[in-house]
Structures are given as structure tokens and as C-alpha cells.
FIZA-458167 format. One line per 5 residues: number of its first residue (from 1); their letters; for each residue x, y, z of N, C-alpha, C. Coordinates in Angstrom, 2 decimals, padded with zeros to 5 digits. Each point is the difference from the previous one (the first is absolute). Layout:
FIZA-458167
NUM = a = X Y Z X Y Z X Y Z  ... .
***
This chain:
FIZA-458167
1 = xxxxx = -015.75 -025.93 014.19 -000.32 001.21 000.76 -000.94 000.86 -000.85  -000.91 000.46 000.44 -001.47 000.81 -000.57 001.00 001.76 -000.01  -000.47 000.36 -001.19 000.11 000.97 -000.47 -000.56 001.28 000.65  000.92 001.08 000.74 -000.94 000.86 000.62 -000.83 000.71 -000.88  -001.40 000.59 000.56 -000.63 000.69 -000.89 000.50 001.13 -000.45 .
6 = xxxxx = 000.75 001.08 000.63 000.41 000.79 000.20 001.90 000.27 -000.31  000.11 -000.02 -001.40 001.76 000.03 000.13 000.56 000.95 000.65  001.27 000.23 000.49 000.12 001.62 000.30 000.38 000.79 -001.12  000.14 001.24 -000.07 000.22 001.10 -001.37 001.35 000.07 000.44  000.70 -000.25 -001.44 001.70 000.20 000.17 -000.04 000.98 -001.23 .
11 = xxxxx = 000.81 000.82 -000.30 000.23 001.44 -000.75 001.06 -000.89 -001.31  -000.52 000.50 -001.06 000.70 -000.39 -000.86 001.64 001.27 000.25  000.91 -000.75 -001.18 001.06 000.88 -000.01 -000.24 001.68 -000.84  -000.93 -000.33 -000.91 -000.38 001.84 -000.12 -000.59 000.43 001.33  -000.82 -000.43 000.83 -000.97 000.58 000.88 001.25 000.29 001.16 .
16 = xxxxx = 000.99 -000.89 000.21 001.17 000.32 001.29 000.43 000.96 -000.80  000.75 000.48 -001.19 000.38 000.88 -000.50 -001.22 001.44 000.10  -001.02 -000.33 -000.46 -000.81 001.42 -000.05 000.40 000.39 001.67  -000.27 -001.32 000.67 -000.41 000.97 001.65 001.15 000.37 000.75  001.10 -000.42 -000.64 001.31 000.40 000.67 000.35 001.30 -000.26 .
21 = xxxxx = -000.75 000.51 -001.88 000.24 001.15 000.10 -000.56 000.86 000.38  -001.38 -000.14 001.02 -000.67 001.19 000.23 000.71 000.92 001.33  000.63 -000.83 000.83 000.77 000.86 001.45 000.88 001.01 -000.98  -000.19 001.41 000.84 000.61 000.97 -000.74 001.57 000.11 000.93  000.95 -000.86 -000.31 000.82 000.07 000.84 001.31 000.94 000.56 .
26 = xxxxx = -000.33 001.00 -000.41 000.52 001.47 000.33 000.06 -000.09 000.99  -001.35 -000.24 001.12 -000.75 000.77 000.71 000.48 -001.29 001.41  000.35 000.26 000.95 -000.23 -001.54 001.59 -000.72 -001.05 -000.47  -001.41 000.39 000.11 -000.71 -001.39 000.77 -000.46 -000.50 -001.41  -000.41 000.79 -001.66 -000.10 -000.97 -000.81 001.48 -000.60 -000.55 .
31 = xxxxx = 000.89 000.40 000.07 001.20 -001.03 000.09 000.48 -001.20 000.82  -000.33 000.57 001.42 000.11 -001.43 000.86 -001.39 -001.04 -000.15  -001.12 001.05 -000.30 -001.27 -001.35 -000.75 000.61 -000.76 -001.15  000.72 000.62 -001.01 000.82 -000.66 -001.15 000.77 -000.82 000.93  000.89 -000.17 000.72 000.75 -001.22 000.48 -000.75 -000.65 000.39 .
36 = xxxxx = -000.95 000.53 001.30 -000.73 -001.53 000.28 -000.57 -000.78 -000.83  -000.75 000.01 -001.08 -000.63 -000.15 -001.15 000.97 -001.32 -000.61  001.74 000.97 -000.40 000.77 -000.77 -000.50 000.35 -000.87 000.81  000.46 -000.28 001.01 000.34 -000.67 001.08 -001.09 -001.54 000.49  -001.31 000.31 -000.48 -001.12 -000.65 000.02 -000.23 -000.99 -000.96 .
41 = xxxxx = 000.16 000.66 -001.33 -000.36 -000.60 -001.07 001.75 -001.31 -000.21  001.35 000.52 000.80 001.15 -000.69 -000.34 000.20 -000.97 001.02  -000.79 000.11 001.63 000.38 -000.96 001.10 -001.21 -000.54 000.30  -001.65 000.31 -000.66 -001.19 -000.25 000.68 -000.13 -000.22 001.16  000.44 001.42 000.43 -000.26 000.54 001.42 -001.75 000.09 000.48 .
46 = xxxxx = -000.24 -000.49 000.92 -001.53 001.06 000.26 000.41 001.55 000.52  -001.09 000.52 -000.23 000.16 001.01 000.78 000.48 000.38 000.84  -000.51 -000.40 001.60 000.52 000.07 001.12 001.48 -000.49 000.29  000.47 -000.59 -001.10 001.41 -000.79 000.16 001.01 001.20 -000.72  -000.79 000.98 -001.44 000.96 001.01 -000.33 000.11 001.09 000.92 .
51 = xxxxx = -001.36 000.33 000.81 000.26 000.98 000.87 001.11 -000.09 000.99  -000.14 -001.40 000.49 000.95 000.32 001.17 001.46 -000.61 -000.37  000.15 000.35 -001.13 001.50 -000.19 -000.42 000.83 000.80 000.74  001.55 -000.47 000.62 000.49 001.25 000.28 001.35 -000.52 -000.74  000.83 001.30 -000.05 001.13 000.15 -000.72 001.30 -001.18 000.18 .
56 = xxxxx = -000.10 -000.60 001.26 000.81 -001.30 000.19 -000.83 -001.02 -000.29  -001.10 -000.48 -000.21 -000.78 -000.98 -000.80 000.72 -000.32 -001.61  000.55 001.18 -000.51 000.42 -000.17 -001.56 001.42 000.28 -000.06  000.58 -001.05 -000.24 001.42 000.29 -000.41 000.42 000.78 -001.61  000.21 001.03 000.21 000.16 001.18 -001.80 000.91 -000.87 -000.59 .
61 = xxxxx = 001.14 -000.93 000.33 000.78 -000.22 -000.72 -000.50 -001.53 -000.92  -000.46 -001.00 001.06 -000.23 -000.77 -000.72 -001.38 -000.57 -000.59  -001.11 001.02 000.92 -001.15 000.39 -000.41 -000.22 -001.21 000.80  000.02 -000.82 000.94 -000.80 -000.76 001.17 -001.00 000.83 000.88  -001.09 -000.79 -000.20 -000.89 001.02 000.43 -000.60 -001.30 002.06 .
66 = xxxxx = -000.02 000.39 000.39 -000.33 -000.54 001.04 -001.69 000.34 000.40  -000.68 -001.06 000.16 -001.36 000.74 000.48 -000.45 -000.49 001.25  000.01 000.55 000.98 -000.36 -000.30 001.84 -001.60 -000.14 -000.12  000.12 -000.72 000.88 -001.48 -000.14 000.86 -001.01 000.20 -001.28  000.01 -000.78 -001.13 -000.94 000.14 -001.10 -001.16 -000.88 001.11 .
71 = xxxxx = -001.27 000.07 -001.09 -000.98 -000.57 000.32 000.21 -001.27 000.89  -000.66 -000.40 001.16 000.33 -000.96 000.83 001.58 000.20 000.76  000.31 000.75 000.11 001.16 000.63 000.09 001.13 -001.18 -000.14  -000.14 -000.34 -001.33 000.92 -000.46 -000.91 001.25 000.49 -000.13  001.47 -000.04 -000.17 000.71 000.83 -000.93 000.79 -000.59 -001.13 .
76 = xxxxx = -000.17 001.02 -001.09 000.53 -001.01 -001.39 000.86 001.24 -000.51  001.28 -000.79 -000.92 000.94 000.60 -000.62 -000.27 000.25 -001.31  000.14 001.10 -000.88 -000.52 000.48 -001.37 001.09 000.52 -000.23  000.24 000.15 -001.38 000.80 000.62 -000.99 -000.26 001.10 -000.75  000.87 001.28 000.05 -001.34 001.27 -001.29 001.27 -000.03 -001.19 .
81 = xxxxx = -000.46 000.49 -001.23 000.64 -000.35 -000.84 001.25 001.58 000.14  001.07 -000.02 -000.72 000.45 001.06 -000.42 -000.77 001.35 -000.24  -000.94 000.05 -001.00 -000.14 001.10 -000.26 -001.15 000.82 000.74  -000.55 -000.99 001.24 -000.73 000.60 001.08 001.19 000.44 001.16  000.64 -000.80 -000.27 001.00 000.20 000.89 000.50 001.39 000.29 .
86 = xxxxx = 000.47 000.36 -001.51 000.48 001.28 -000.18 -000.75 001.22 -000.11  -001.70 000.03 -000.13 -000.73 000.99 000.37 -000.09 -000.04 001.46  000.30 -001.21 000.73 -000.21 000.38 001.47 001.22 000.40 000.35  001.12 000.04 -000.49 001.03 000.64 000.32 000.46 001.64 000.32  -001.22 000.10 -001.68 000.10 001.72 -000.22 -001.10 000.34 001.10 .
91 = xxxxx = -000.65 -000.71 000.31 -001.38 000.75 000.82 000.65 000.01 001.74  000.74 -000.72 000.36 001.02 000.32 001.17 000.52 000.86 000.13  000.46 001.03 -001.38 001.08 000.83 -000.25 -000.72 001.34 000.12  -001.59 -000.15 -000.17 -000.23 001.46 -000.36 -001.61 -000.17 000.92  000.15 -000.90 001.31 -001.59 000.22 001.08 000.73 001.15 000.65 .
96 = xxxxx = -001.61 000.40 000.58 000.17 001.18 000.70 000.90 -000.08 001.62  000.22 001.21 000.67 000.82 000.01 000.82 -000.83 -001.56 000.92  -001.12 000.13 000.47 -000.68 -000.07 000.99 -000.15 -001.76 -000.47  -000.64 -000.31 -001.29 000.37 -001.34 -000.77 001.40 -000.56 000.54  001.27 001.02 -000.37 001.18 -001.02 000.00 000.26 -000.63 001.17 .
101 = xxxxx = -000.53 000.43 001.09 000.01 -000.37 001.49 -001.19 -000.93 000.03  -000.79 -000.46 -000.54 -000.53 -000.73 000.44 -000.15 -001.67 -000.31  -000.79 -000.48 001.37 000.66 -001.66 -000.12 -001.02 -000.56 -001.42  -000.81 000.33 -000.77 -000.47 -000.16 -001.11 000.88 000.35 -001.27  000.12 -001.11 -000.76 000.89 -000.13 -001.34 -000.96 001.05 -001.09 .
106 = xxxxx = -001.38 000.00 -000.06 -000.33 000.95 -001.05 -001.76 000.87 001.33  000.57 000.40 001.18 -000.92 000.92 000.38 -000.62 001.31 -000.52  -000.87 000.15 001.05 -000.72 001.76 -000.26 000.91 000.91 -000.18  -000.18 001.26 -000.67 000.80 001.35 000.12 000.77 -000.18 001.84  -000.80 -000.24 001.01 000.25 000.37 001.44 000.95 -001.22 000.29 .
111 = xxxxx = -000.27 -000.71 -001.14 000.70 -001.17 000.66 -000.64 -001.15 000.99  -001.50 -000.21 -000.35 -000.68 -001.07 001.09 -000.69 -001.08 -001.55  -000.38 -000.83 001.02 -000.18 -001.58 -001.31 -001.09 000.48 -000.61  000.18 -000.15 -001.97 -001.71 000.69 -000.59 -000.99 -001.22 000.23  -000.95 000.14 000.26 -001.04 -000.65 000.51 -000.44 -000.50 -000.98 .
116 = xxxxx = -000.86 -001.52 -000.04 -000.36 -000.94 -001.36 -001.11 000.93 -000.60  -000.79 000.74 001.12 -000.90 000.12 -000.58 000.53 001.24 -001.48  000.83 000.88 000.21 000.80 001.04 -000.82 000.29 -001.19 -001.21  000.93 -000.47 000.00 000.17 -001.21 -000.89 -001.21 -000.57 -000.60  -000.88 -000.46 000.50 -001.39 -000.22 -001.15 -000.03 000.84 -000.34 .
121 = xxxxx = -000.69 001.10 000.01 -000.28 001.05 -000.57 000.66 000.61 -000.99  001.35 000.08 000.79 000.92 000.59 -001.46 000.10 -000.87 -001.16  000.09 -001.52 000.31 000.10 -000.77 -001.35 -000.97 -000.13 -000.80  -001.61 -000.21 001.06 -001.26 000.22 -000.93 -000.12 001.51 -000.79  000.47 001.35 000.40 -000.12 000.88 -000.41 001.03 000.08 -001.44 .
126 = xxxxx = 001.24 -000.27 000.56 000.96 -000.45 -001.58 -000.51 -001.06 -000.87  -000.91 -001.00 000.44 -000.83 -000.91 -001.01 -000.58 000.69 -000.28  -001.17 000.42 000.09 -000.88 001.52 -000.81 000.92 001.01 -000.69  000.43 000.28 000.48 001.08 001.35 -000.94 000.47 -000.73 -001.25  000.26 -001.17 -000.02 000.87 -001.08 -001.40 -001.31 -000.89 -000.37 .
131 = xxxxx = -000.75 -000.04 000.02 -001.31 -000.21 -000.71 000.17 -001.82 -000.18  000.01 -000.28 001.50 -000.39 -001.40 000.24 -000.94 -000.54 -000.05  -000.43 -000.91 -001.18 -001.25 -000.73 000.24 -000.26 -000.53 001.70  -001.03 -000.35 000.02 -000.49 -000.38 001.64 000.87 000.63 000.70  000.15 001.25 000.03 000.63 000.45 001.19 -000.61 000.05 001.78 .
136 = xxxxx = -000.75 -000.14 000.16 -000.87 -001.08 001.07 000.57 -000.49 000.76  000.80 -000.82 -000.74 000.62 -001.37 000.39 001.22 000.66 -000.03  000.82 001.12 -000.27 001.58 000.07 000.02 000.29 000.55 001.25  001.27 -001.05 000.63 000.29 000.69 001.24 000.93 -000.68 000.57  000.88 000.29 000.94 001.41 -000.27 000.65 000.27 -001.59 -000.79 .
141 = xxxxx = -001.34 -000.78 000.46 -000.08 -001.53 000.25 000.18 -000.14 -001.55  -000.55 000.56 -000.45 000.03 -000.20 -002.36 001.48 -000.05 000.03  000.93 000.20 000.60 001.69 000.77 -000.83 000.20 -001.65 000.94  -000.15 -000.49 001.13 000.07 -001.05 000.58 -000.48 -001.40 -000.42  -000.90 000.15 -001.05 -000.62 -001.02 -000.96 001.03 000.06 -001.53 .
146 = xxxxx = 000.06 001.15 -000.35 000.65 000.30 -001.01 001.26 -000.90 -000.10  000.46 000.36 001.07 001.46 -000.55 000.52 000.33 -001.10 -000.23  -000.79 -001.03 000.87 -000.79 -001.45 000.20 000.16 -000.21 -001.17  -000.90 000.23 -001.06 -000.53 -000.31 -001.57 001.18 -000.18 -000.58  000.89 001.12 000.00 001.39 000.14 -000.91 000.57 -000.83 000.53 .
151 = xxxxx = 000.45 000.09 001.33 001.04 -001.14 000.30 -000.32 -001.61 -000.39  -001.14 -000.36 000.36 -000.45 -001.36 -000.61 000.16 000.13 -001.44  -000.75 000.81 -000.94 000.39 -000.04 -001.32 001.73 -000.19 -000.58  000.68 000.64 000.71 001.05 000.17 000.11 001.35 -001.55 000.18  -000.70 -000.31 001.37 000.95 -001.53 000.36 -000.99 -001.38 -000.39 .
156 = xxxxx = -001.43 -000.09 000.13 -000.99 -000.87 000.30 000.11 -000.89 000.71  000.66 001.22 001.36 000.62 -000.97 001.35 -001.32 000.68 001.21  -000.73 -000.96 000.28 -001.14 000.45 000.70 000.69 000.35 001.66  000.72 -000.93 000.29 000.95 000.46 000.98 000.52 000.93 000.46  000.85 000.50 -001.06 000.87 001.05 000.20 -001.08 001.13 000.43 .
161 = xxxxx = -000.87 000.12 -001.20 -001.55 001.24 000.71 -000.26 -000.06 000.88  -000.60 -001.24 000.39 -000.03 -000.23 001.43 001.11 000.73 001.56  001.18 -000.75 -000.60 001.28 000.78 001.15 -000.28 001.44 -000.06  -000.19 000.77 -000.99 000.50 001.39 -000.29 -001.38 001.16 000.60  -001.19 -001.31 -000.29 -000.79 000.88 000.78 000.20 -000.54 000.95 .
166 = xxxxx = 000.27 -000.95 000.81 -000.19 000.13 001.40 -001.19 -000.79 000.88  -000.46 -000.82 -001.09 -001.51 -000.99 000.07 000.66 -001.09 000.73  -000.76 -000.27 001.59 000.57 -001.09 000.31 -001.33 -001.21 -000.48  -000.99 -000.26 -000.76 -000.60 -000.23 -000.55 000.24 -000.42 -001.78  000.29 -000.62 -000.72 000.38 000.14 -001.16 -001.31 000.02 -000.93 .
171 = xxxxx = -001.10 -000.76 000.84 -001.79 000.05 -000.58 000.24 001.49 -000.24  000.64 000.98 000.50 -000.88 001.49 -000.10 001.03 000.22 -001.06  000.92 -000.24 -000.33 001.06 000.28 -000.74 -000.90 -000.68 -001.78  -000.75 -001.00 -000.44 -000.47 -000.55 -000.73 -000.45 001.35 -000.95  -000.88 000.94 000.88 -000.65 000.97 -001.01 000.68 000.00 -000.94 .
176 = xxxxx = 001.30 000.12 -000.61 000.57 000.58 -000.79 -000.07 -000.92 -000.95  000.36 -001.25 000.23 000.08 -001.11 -001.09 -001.68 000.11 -000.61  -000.99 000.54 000.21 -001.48 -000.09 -000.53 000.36 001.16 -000.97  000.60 001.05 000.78 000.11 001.23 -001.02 001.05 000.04 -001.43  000.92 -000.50 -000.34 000.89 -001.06 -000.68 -001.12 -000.75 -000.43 .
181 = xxxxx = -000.33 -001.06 000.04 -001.22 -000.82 -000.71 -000.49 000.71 -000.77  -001.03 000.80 000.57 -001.07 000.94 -001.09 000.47 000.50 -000.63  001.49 000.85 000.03 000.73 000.29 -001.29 000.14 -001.22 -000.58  000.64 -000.91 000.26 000.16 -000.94 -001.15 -001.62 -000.54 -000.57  -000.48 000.01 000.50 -001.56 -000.73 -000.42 -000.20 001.17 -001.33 .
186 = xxxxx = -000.26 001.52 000.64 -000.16 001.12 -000.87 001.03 -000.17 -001.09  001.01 -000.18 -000.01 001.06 000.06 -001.32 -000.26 -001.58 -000.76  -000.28 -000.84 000.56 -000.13 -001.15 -000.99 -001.69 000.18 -000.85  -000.87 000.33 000.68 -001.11 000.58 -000.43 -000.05 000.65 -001.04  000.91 000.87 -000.33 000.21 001.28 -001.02 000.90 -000.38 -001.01 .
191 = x = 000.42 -001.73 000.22 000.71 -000.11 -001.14 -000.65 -000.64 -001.26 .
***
């Protein structure tokens, strides 16, 4: 299989750390941008799949995450770890009146679904604020590559990536094993 020209940009672990800390999470919507973010980078959600999360999609206790009508209106079962778990716990505890009523797990102040386009923006804007190289390129889909990357690094089960994103295709699922390569190519290089 030919090498795309084009890898995708996955965020190293300082760069997820810088950009996690830029949401000032005091405040609604850069805190619930902090979950989606986290939630992204732990289930490689797309976008449109974190927006329309709603609060019975995720079980708090055992952190099963259910995702409807994904792309091709697919649906696949995900797992979030504990300690996302438990910031989405506290963030249940303290949405606004108008939020707690609504059928969205991390909505607007009013309580209606935040729109992808809000989501680019906010993550490209928190990539700039944490001083991301190619920030260009950073956006919902990067925390969704990221994901990809780790988990393969992780099992070097091309499969399992595959299930978790949701690829009924496993050719599209490959990117990752090229991105893996060039690290290894780059680290044997340098020895």
C-alpha cells in the first residue's frame, strides 16, 4: 500500500496537555469545550458525533459510551475512562438551569446542540492560545487522529482502531499504521 502524501497531524502528549489547558473552565462553554476536547481525544469521536451526544448515550457509572447514527448511520459502543468519567460527572452537577433540561449531554448555556462549526473554532483558537506548531491543521478531526495514533501505538491491533472509529472500510483505517512507521523509520534513523 503507497504511502499517503499527506499524514494527518496528531498532537503530541505536551501539545494535548498545553491545549487542554487553555479552556478557562470556571466559566460554561470553555469548560464544556474542555469536555468535548477530552471526550474526543479518549473515544475519537468526530465532531458531529460529540455534539449530538445526549445524556442516555453515556452510562456515568460504567463509562459505556454509546454512539447513534455515527457516520453512515452506523452505531458503535465506546468506553471513557474513569477520570473523564468523573469530570463529566461534576459537569452534570453544576450545568445551568436551562442545560440540565436539556436532551444534549454537554449543550449551549440555552440548552440547544453546539454547532461543529463553534467546535472548530474553539479548538483551533485553543491551538493558537498553547502555541501549536501547524496550527492550520488543528481541529476536532486532529484529537480523532490523535486517538487513532495512540490506540494503535498502544495495542498494534489495527482492528480494534478500526471498530472504535467506526470505519466500515479498514483501507481508511491504514492511515495510522503509515503514521507509526515514520516514527519508527524517524527513531531508527537517529540511532
Amino acid at each position: 500500500m503507497a504511502r499517503p502524501d499527506k499524514l494527518p497531524k496528531i498532537l503530541t502528549e505536551a501539545e494535548t496537555e498545553a491545549l487542554l489547558s487553555e479552556p478557562n473552565q470556571r466559566y460554561f462553554g470553555p469548560h464544556r469545550d474542555y469536555l468535548y476536547m477530552r471526550v474526543m481525544l479518549k473515544a475519537g469521536l468526530r465532531a458531529s458525533e460529540a455534539t449530538a451526544l445526549r445524556p442516555e448515550h453515556l452510562d456515568l457509572m460504567s463509562g459505556k459510551l454509546s454512539v447513534r447514527e455515527g457516520k453512515g448511520a452506523k452505531d458503535r459502543t465506546l468506553w471513557i475512562g474513569e477520570e473523564v468519567l468523573g469530570e463529566l460527572r461534576e459537569w452534570t452537577d453544576r450545568r445551568t438551569e436551562e442545560a440540565e433540561t436539556s436532551e444534549f449531554l454537554l449543550p449551549t448555556r440555552k440548552g440547544t446542540e453546539v454547532a461543529t462549526s463553534h467546535l472548530r473554532r474553539s479548538v483551533k483558537r485553543y491551538a493558537r492560545d498553547a502555541d501549536i506548531e501547524e496550527v492550520d491543521r488543528v481541529s476536532p478531526h486532529t484529537l480523532r487522529h490523535t486517538f487513532a495514533t495512540r490506540l494503535y501505538r498502544e495495542t498494534g491491533k489495527i482492528r480494534l482502531v478500526q471498530k472504535a472509529l467506526g470505519h466500515s472500510d479498514l483501507s481508511t483505517t491504514m492511515i495510522y499504521t503509515h503514521v507509526v512507521d515514520e516514527e519508527l523509520e524517524t527513531a531508527l534513523k537517529g540511532l
